[in-house]
Legacy VTK file of the C-alpha trace (Angstrom):
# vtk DataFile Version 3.0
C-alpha trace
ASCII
DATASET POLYDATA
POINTS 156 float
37.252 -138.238 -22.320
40.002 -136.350 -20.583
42.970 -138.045 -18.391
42.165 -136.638 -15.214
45.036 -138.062 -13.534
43.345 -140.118 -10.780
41.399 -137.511 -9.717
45.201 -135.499 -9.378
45.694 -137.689 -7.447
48.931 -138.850 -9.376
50.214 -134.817 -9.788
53.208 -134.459 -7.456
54.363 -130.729 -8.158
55.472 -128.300 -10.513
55.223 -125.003 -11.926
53.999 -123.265 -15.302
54.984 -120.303 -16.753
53.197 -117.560 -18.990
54.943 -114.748 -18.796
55.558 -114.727 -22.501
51.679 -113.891 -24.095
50.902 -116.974 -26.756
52.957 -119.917 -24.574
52.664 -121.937 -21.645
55.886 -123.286 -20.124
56.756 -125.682 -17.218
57.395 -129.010 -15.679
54.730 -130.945 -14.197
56.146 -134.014 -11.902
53.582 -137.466 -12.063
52.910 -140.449 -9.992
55.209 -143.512 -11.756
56.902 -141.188 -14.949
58.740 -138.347 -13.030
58.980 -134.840 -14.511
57.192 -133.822 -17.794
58.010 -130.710 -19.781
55.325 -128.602 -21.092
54.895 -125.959 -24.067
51.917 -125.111 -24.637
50.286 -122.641 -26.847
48.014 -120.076 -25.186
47.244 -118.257 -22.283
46.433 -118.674 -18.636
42.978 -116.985 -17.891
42.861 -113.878 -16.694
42.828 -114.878 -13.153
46.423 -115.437 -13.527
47.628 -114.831 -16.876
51.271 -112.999 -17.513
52.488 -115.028 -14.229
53.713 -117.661 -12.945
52.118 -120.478 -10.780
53.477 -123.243 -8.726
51.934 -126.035 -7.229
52.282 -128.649 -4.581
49.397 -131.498 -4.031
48.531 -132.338 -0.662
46.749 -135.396 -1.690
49.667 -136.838 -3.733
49.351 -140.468 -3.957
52.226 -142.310 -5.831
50.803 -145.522 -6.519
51.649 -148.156 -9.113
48.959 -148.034 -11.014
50.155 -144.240 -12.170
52.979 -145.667 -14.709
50.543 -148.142 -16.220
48.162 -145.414 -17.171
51.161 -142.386 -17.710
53.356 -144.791 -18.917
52.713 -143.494 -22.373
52.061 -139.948 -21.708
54.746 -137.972 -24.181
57.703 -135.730 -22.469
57.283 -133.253 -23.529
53.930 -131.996 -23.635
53.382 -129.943 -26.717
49.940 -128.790 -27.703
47.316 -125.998 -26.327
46.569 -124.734 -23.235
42.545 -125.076 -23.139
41.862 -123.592 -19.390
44.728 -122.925 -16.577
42.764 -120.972 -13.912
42.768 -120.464 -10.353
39.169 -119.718 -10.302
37.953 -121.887 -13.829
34.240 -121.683 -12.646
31.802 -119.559 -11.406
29.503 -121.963 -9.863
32.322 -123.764 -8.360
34.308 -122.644 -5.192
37.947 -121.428 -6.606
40.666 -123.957 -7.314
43.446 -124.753 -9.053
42.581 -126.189 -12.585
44.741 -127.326 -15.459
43.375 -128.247 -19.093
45.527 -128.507 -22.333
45.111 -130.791 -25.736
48.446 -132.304 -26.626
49.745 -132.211 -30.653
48.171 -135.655 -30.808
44.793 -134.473 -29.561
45.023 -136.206 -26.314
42.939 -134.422 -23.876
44.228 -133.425 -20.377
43.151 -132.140 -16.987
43.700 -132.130 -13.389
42.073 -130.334 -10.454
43.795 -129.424 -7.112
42.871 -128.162 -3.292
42.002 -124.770 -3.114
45.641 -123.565 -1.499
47.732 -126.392 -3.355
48.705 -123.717 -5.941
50.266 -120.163 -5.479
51.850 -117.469 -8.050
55.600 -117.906 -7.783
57.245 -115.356 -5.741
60.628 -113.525 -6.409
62.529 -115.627 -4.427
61.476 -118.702 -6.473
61.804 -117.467 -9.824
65.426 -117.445 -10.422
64.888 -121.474 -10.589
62.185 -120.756 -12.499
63.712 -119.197 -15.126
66.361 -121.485 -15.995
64.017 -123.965 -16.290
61.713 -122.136 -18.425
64.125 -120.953 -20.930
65.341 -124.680 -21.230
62.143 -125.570 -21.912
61.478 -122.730 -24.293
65.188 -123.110 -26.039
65.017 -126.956 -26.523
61.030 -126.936 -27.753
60.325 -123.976 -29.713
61.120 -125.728 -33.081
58.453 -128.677 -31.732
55.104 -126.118 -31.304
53.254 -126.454 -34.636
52.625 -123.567 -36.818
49.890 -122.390 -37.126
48.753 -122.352 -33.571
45.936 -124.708 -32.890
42.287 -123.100 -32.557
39.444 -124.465 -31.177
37.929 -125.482 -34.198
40.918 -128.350 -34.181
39.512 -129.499 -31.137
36.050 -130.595 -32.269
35.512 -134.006 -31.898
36.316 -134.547 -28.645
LINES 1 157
156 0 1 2 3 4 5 6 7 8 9 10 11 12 13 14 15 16 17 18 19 20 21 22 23 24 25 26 27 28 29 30 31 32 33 34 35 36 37 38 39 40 41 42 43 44 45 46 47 48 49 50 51 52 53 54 55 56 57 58 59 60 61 62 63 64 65 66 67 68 69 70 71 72 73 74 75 76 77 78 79 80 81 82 83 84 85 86 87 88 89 90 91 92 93 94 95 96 97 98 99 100 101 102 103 104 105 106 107 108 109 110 111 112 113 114 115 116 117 118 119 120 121 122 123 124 125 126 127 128 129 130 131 132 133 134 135 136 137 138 139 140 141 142 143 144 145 146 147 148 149 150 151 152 153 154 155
């Protein structure tokens, strides 16, 4: 079963990053552990793929419960993006949605508000991009090779 995150409850903020086709960069900022750096192989969906997407939740809740479930969670996240979309559903109304597998097969999602998410605008990508290229410098050595296919995922 997936770590939903209390519902999202326990995601704070952040932003993720796929301008560069075949990777998935950003930091993601959690209830009880702080910021956590993400690399993940893949793509966003084509909703939003080739861009950049922030987020803010508006139903935040940093209780202290969050660091004994996230306590463990790795920084950083390496692994596979599974399903980053705006819109992840067509029977659902359009929101924010965030899936990924880490290296250790630990499965991942959250959810936000319709309107808690946003592609990045000029004037915030200049922080942006420092951040992603620290991420991308200090982690590209980490990101298994092959890339991980769906097949690895079976099981789950």
């Amino acid at each position: 079963m997936a770590q939903k995150f209390a519902n999202g409850r326990w995601v704070q903020e952040g932003f993720l990053d796929n301008r560069v086709a075949g990777t998935v960069v950003g930091q993601v900022v959690f209830a009880g552990i702080g910021a956590v750096d993400f690399f993940l192989q893949g793509d966003f969906k084509t909703d939003i793929a080739g861009k950049v997407i922030r987020f803010r939740n508006s139903r935040f809740e940093d209780e202290d419960m969050a660091v004994h479930v996230l306590g463990d969670m790795e920084n950083p996240q390496l692994g596979r993006a599974y399903l980053i979309s705006f819109d992840p559903h067509p029977n659902l109304m359009p929101h924010p949605y965030v899936e990924w597998f880490s290296q250790n097969q630990e499965h991942y999602r959250f959810e936000l508000s319709p309107g808690d998410a946003w592609i990045a605008q000029a004037a915030e990508l200049e922080a942006i991009d420092r951040e992603s290229r620290r991420i991308r410098t200090s982690y590209t050595n980490l990101v298994p090779t092959p890339p991980l296919v769906d097949s690895d995922l079976e099981g789950e």
